[in-house]
MDTraj code that builds the backbone (N, CA, C; nanometers):
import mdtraj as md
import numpy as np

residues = "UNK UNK UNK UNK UNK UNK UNK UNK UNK UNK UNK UNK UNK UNK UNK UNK UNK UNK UNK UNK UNK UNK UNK UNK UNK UNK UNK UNK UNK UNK UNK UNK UNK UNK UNK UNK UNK UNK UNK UNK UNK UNK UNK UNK UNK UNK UNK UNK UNK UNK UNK UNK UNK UNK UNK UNK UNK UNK UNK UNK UNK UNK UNK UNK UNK UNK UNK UNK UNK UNK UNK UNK UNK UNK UNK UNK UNK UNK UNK UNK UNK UNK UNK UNK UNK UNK UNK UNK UNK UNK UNK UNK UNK UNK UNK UNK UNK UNK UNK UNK UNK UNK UNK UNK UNK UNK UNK UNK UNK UNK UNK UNK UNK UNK UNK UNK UNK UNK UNK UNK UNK UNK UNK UNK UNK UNK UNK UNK UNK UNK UNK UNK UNK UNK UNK UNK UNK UNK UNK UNK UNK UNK UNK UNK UNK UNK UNK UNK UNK UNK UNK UNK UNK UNK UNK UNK UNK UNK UNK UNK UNK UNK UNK UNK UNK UNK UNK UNK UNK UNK UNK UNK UNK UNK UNK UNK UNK UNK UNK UNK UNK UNK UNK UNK UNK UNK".split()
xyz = np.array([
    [-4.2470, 0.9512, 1.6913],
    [-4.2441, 0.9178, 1.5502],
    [-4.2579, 0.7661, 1.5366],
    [-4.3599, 0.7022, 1.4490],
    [-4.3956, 0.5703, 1.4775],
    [-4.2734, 0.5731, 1.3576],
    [-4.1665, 0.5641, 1.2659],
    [-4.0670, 0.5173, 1.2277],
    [-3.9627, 0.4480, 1.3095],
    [-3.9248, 0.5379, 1.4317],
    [-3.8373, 0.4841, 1.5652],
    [-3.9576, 0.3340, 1.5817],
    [-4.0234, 0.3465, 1.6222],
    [-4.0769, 0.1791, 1.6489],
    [-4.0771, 0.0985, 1.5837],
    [-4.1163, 0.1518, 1.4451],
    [-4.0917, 0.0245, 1.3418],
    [-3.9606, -0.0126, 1.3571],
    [-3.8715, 0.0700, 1.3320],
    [-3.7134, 0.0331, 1.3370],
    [-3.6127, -0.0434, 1.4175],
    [-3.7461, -0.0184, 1.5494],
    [-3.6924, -0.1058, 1.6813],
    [-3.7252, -0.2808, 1.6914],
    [-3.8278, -0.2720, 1.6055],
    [-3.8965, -0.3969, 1.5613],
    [-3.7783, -0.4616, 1.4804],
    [-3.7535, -0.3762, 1.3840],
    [-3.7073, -0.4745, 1.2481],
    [-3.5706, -0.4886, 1.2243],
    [-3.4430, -0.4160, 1.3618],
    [-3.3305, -0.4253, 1.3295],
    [-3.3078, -0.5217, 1.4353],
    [-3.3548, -0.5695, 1.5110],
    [-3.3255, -0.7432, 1.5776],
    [-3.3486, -0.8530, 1.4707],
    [-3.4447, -0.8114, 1.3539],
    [-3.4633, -0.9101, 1.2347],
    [-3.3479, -0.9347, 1.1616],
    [-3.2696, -0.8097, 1.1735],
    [-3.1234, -0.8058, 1.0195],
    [-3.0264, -0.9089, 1.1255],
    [-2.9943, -0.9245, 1.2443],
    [-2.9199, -0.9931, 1.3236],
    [-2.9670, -1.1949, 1.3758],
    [-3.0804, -1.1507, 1.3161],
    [-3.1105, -1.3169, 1.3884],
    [-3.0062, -1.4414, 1.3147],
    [-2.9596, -1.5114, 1.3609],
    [-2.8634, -1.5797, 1.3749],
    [-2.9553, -1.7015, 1.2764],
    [-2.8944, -1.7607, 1.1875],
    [-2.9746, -1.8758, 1.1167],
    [-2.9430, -2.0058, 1.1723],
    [-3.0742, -2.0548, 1.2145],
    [-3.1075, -2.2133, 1.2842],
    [-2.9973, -2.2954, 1.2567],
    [-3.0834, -2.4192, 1.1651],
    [-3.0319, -2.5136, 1.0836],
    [-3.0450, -2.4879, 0.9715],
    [-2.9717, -2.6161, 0.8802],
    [-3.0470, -2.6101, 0.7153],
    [-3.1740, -2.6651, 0.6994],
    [-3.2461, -2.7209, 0.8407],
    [-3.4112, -2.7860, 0.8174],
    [-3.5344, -2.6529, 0.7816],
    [-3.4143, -2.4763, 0.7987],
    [-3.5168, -2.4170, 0.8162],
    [-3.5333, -2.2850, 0.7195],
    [-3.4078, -2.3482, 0.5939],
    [-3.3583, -2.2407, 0.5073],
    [-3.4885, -2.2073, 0.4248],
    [-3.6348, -2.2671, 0.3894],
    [-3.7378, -2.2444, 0.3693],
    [-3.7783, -2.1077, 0.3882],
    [-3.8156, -2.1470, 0.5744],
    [-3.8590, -2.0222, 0.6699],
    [-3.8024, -1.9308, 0.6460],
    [-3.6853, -1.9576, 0.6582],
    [-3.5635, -1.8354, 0.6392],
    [-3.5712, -1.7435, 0.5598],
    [-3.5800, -1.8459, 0.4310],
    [-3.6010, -1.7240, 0.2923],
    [-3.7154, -1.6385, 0.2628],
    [-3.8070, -1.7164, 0.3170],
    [-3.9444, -1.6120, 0.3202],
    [-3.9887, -1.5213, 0.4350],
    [-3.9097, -1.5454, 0.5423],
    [-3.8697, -1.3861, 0.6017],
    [-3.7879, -1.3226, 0.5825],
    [-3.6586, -1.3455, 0.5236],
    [-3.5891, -1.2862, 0.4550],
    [-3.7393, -1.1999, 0.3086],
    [-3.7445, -1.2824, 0.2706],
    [-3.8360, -1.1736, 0.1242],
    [-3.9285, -1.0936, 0.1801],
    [-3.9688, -1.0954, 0.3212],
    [-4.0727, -1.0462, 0.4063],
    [-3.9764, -0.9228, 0.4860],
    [-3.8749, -0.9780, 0.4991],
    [-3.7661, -0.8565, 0.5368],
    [-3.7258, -0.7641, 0.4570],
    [-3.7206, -0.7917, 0.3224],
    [-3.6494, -0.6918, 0.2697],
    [-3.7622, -0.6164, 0.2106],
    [-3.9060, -0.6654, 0.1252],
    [-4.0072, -0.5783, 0.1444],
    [-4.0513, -0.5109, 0.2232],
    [-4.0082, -0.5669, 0.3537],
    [-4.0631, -0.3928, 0.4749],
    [-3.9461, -0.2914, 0.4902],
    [-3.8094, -0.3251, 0.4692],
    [-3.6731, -0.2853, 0.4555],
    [-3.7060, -0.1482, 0.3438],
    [-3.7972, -0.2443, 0.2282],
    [-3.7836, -0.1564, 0.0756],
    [-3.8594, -0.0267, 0.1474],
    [-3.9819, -0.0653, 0.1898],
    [-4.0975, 0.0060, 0.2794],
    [-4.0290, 0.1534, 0.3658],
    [-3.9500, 0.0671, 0.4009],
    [-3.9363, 0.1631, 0.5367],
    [-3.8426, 0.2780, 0.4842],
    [-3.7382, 0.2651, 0.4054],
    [-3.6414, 0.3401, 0.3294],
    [-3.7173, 0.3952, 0.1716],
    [-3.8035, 0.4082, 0.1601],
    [-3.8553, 0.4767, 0.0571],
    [-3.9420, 0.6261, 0.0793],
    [-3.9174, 0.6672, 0.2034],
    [-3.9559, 0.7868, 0.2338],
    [-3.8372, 0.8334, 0.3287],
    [-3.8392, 0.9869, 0.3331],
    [-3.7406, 1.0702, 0.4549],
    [-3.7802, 1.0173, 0.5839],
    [-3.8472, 0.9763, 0.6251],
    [-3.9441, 0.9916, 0.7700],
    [-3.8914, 0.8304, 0.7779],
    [-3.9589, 0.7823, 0.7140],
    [-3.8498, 0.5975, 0.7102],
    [-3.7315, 0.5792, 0.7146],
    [-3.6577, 0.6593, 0.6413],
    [-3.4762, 0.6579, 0.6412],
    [-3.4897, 0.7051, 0.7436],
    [-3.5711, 0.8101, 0.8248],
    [-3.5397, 0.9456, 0.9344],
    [-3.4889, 0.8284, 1.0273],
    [-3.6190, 0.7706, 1.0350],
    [-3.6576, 0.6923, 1.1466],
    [-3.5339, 0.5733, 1.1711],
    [-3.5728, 0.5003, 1.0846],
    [-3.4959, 0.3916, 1.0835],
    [-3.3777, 0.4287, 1.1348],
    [-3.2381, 0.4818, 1.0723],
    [-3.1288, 0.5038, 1.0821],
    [-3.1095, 0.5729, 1.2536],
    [-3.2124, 0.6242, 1.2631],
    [-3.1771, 0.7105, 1.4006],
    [-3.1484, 0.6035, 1.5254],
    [-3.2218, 0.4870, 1.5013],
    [-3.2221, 0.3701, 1.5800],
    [-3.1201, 0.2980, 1.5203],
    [-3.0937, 0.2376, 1.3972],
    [-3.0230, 0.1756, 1.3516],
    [-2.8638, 0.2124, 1.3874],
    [-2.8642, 0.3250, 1.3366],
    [-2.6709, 0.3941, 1.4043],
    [-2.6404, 0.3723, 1.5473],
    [-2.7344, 0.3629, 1.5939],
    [-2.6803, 0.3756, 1.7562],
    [-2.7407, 0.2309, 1.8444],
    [-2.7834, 0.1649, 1.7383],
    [-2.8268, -0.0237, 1.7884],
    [-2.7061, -0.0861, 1.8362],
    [-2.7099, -0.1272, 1.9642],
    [-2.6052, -0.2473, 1.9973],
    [-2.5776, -0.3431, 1.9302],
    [-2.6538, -0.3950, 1.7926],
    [-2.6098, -0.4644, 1.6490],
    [-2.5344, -0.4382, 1.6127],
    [-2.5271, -0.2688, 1.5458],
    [-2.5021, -0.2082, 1.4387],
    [-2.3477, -0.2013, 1.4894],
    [-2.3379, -0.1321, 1.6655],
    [-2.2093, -0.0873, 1.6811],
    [-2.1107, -0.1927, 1.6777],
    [-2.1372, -0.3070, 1.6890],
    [-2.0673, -0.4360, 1.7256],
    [-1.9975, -0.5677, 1.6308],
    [-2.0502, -0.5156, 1.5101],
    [-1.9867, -0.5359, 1.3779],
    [-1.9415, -0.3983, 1.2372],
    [-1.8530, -0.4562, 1.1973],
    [-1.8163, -0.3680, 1.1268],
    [-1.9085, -0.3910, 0.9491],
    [-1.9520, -0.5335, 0.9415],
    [-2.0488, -0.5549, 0.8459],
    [-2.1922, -0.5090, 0.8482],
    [-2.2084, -0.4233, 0.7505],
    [-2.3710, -0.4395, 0.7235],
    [-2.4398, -0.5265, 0.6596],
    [-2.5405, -0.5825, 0.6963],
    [-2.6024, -0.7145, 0.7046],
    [-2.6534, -0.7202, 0.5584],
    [-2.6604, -0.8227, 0.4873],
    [-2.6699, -0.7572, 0.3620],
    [-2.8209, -0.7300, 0.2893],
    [-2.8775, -0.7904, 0.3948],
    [-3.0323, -0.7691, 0.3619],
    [-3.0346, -0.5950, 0.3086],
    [-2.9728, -0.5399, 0.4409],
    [-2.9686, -0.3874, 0.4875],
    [-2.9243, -0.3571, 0.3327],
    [-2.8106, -0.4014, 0.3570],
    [-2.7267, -0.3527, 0.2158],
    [-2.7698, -0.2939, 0.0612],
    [-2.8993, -0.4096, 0.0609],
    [-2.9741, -0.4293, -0.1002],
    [-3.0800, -0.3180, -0.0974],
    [-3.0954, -0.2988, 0.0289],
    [-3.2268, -0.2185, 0.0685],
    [-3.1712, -0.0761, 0.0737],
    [-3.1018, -0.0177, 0.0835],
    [-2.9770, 0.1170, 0.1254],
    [-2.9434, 0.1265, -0.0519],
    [-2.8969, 0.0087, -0.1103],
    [-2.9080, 0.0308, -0.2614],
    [-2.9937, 0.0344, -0.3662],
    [-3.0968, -0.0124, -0.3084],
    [-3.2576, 0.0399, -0.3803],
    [-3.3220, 0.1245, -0.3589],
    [-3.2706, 0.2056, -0.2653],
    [-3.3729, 0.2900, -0.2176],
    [-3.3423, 0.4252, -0.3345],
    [-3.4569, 0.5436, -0.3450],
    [-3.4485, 0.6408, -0.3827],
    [-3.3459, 0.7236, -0.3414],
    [-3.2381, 0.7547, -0.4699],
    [-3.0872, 0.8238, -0.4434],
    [-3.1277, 0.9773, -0.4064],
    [-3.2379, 1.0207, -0.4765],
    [-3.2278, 1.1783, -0.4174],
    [-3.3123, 1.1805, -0.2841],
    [-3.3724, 1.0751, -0.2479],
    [-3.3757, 1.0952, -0.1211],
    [-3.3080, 1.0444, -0.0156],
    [-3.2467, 0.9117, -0.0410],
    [-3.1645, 0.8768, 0.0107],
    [-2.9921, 0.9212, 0.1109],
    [-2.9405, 0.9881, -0.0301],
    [-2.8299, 1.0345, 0.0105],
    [-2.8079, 1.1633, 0.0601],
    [-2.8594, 1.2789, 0.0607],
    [-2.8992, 1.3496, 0.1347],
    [-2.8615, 1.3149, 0.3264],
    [-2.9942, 1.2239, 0.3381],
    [-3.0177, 1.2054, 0.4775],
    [-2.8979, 1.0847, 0.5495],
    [-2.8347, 1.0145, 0.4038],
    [-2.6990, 0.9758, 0.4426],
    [-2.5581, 1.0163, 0.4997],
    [-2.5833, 1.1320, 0.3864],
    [-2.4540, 1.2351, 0.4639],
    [-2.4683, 1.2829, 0.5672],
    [-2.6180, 1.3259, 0.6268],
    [-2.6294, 1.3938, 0.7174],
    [-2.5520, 1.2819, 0.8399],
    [-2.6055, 1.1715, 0.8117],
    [-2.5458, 1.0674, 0.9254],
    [-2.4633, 1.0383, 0.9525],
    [-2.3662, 1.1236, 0.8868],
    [-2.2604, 1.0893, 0.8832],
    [-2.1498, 1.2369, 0.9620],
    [-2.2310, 1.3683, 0.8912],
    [-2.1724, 1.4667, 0.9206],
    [-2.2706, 1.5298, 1.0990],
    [-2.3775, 1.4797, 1.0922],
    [-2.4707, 1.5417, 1.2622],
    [-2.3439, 1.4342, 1.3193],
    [-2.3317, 1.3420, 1.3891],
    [-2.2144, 1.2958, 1.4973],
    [-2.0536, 1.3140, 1.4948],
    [-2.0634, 1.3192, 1.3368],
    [-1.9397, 1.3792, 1.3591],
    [-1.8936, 1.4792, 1.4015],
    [-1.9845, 1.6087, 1.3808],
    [-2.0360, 1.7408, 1.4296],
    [-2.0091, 1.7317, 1.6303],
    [-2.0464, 1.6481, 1.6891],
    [-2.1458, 1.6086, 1.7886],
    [-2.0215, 1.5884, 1.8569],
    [-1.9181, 1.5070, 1.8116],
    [-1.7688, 1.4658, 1.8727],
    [-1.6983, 1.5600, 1.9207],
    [-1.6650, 1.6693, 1.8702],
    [-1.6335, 1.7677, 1.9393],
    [-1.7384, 1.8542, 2.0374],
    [-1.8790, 1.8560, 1.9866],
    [-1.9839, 1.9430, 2.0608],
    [-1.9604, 1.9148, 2.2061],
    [-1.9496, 1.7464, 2.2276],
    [-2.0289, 1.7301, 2.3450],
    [-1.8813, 1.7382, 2.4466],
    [-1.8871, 1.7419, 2.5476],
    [-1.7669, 1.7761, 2.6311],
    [-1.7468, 1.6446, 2.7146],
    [-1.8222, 1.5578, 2.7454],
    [-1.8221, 1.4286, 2.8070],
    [-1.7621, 1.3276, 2.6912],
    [-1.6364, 1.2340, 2.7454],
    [-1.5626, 1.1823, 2.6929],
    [-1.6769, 1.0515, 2.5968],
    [-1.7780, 1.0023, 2.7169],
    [-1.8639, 0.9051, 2.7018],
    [-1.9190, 0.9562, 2.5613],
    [-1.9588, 1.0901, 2.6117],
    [-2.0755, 1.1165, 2.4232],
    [-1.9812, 1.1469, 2.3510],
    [-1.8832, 1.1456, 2.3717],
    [-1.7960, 1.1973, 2.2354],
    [-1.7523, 1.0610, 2.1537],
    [-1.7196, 0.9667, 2.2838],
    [-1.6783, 0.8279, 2.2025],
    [-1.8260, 0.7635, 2.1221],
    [-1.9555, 0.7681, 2.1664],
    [-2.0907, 0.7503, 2.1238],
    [-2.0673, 0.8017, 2.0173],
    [-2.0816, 0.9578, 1.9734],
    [-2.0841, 1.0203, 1.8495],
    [-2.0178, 0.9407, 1.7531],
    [-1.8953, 0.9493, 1.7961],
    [-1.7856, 0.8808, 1.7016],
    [-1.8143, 0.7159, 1.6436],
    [-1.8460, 0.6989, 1.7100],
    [-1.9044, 0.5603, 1.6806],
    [-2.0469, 0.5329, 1.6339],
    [-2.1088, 0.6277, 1.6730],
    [-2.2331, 0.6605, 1.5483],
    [-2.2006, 0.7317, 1.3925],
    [-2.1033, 0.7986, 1.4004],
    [-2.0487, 0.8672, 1.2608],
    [-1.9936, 0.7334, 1.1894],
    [-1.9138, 0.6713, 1.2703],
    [-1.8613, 0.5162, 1.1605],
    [-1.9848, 0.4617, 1.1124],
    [-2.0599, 0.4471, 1.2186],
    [-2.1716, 0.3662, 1.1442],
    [-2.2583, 0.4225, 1.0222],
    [-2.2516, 0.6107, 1.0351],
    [-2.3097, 0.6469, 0.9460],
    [-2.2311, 0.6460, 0.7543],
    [-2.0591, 0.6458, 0.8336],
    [-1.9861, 0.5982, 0.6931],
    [-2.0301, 0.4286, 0.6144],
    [-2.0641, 0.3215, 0.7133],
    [-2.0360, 0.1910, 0.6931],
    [-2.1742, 0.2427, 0.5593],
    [-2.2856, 0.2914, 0.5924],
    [-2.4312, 0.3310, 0.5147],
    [-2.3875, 0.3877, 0.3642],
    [-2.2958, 0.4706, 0.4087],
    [-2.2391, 0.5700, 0.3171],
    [-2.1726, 0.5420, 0.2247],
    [-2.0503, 0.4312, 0.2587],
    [-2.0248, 0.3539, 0.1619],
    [-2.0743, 0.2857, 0.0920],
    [-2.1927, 0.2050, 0.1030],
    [-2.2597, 0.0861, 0.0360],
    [-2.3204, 0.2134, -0.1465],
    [-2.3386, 0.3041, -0.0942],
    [-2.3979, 0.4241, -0.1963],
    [-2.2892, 0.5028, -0.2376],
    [-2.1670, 0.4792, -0.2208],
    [-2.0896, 0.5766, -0.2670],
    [-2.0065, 0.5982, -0.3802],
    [-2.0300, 0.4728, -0.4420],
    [-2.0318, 0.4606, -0.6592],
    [-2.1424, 0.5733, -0.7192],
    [-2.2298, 0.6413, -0.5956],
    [-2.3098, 0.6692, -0.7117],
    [-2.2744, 0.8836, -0.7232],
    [-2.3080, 0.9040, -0.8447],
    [-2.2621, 1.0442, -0.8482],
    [-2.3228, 1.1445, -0.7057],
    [-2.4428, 1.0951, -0.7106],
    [-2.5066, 1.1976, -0.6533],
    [-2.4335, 1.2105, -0.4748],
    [-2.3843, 1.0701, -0.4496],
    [-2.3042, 1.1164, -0.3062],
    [-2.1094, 1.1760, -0.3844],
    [-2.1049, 1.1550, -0.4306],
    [-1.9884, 1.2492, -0.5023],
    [-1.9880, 1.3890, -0.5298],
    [-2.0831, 1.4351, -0.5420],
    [-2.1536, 1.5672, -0.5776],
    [-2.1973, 1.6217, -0.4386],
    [-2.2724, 1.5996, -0.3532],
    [-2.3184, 1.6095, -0.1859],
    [-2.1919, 1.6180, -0.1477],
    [-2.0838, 1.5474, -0.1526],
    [-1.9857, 1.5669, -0.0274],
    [-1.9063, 1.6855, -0.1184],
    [-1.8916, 1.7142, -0.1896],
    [-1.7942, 1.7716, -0.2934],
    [-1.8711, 1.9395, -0.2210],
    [-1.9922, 1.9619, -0.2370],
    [-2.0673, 2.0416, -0.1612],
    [-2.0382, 2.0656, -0.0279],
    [-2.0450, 1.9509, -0.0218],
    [-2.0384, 1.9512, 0.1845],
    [-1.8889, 1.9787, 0.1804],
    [-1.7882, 1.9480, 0.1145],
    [-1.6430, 1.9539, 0.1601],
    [-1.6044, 2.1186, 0.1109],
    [-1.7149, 2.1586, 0.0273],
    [-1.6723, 2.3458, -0.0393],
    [-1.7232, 2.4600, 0.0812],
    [-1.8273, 2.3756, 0.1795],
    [-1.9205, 2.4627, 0.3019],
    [-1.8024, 2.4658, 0.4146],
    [-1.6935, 2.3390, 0.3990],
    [-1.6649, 2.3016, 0.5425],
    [-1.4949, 2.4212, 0.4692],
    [-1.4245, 2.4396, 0.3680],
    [-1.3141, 2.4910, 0.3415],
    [-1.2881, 2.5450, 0.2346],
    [-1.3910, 2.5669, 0.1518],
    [-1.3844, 2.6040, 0.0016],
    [-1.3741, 2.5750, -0.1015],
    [-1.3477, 2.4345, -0.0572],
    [-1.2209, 2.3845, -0.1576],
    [-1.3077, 2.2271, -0.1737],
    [-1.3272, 2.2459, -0.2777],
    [-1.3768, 2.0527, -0.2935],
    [-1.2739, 1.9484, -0.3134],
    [-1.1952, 1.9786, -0.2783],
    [-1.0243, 1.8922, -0.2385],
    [-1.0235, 1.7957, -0.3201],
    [-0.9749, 1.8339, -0.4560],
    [-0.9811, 1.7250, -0.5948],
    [-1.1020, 1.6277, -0.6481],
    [-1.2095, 1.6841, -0.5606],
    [-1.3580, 1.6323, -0.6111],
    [-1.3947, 1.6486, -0.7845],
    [-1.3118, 1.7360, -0.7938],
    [-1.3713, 1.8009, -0.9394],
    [-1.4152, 1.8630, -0.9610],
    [-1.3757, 2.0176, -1.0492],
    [-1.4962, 2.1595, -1.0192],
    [-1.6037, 2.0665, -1.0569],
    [-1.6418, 1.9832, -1.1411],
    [-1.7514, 1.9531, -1.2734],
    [-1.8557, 1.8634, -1.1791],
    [-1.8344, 1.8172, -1.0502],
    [-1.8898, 1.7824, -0.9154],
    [-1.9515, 1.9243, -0.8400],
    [-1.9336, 1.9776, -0.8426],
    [-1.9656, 2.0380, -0.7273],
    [-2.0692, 2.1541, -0.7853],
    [-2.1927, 2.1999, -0.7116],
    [-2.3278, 2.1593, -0.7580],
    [-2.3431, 2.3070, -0.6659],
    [-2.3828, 2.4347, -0.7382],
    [-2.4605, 2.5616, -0.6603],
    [-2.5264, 2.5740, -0.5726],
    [-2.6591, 2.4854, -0.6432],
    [-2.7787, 2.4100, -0.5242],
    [-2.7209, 2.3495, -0.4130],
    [-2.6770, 2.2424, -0.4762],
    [-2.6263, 2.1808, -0.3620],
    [-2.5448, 2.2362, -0.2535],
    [-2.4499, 2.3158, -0.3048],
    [-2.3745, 2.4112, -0.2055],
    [-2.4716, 2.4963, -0.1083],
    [-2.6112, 2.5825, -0.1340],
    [-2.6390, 2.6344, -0.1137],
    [-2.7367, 2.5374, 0.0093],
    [-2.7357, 2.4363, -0.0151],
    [-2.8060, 2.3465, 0.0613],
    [-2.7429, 2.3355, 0.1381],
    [-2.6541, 2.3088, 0.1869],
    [-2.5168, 2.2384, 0.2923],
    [-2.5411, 2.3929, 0.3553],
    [-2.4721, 2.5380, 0.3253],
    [-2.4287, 2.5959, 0.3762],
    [-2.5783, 2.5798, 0.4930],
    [-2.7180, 2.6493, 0.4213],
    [-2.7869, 2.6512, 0.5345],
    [-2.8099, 2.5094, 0.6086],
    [-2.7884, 2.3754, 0.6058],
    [-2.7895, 2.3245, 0.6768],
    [-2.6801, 2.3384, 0.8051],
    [-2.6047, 2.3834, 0.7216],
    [-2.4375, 2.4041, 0.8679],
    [-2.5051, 2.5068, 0.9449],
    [-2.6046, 2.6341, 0.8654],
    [-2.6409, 2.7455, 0.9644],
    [-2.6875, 2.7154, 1.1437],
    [-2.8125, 2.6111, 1.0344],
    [-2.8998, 2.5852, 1.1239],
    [-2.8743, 2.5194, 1.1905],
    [-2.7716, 2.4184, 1.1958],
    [-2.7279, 2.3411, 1.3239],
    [-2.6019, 2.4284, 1.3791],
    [-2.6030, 2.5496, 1.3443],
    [-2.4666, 2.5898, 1.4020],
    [-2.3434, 2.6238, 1.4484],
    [-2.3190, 2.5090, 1.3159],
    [-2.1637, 2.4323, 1.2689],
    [-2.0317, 2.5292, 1.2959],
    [-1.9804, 2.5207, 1.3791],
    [-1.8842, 2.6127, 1.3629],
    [-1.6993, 2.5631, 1.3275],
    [-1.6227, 2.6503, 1.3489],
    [-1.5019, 2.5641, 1.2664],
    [-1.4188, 2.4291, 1.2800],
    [-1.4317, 2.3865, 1.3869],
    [-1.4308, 2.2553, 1.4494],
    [-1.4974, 2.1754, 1.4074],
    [-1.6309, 2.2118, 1.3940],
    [-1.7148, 2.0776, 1.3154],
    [-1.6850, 2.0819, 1.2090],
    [-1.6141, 2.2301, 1.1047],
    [-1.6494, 2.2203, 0.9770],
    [-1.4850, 2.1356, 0.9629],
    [-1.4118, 2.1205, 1.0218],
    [-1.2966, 2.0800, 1.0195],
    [-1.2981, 1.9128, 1.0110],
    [-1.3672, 1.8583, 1.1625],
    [-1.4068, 1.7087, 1.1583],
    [-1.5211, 1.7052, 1.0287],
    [-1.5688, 1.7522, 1.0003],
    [-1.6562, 1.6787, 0.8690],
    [-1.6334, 1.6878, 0.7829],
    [-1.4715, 1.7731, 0.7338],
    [-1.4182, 1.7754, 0.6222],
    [-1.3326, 1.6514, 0.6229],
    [-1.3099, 1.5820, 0.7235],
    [-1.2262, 1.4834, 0.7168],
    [-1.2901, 1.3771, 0.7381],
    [-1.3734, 1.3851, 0.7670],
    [-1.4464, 1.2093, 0.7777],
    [-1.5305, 1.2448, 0.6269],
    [-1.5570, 1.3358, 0.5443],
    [-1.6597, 1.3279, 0.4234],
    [-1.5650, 1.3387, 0.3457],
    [-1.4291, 1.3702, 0.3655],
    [-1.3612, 1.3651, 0.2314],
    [-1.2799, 1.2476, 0.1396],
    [-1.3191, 1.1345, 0.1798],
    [-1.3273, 0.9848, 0.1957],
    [-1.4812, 0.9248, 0.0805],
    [-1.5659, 1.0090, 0.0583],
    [-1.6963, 1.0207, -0.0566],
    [-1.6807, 1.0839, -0.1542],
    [-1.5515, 1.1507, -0.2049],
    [-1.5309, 1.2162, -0.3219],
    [-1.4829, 1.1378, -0.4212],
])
top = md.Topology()
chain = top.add_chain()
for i, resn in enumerate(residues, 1):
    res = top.add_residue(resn, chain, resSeq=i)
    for name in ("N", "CA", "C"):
        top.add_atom(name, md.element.get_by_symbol(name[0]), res)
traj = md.Trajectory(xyz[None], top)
C-alpha cells in the first residue's frame, strides 16, 4: 500500500527538532507544506489507513505522550465520518490484540499502540459523532452504553460495530478490554 510509504516519509517531518531563529522562515513554509500533505493524506480511508498504521507504532509516536500539533490540526480537519470510524478502530484492533497475543513483548506493543490510538482519539472527541461510535461500540461490547445516553446510541451504528467484532472475532475478553479503554469517549 503506497500510504505505508508516504507515512514513513512524513512522520520523521512531525518530529524534526527546530534549528535556530535564522530559520523560522524555512520552517514555516514546510510547516504549510506539511500540513497540506498531512490535509492530503487524512482525507481518504486508505490515507488515514495508511498513515496511522505506521504512525501508532513509530518510535516518535511511542516516545512522547504529545501529539505534535501539526498532526493535531490535521486529525481535526479531517472528514468526521470518515475519520472517526477508522479512529476507534485504532483504538479498539490493539486493544483487542493485548489479550490475543500470548507473548508478553506483543502484548506490551499492543498496549502501547492502543494509547497511541486514544492520544488520536482524544484530539476528536468533542465531537458527537465519536460519542455516538463508542456509545455503539460500548452497547456491542455489554449492552449497555454505560451513561452515554439512550439519545447517543445509533441502530446503524450498532449494527456496524457488531459485524465488525464478527469479523475480527472479538470474543469476551476483547469485548471486556474495549469496553474499558472506549468508555473514556462517551
Amino acid at each position: 500500500m503506497k500510504q505505508l510509504g508516504h507515512a514513513s516519509q512524513i512522520i520523521p517531518l512531525l518530529y524534526t527538532q527546530n534549528p535556530d531563529q535564522n530559520e523560522n522562515q524555512i520552517i514555516q513554509i514546510n510547516n504549510d507544506i506539511l500540513s497540506e500533505i498531512l490535509a492530503k493524506q487524512l482525507s481518504h480511508s486508505d490515507g488515514i489507513r495508511g498513515f496511522f498504521a505506521v504512525y501508532l507504532t513509530s518510535p516518535e509516536s511511542l516516545t512522547t505522550e504529545e501529539v505534535p500539533p501539526i498532526l493535531a490540526e490535521a486529525v481535526r480537519g479531517a472528514d468526521e465520518e470518515i475519520f472517526v470510524p477508522l479512529a476507534c478502530m485504532n483504538v479498539l484492533m490493539p486493544t483487542a490484540m493485548t489479550s490475543i497475543h500470548q507473548d508478553p513483548e506483543l502484548q506490551e506493543c499492543a498496549s502501547k499502540t492502543a494509547n497511541n490510538g486514544k492520544k488520536i482519539l482524544r484530539l476528536v472527541c468533542d465531537k458527537d459523532l465519536v460519542k455516538r461510535n463508542c456509545a455503539a461500540i460500548l452497547n456491542v461490547c455489554d449492552g449497555d452504553a454505560r451513561g452515554c445516553g439512550s439519545d447517543v446510541v445509533d441502530g446503524d451504528l450498532i449494527e456496524y460495530w457488531k459485524k465488525f467484532f464478527v469479523n475480527y472475532k472479538y470474543e469476551e475478553k476483547q469485548k471486556q478490554d474495549i469496553a474499558v479503554a472506549i468508555a473514556e469517549f462517551c
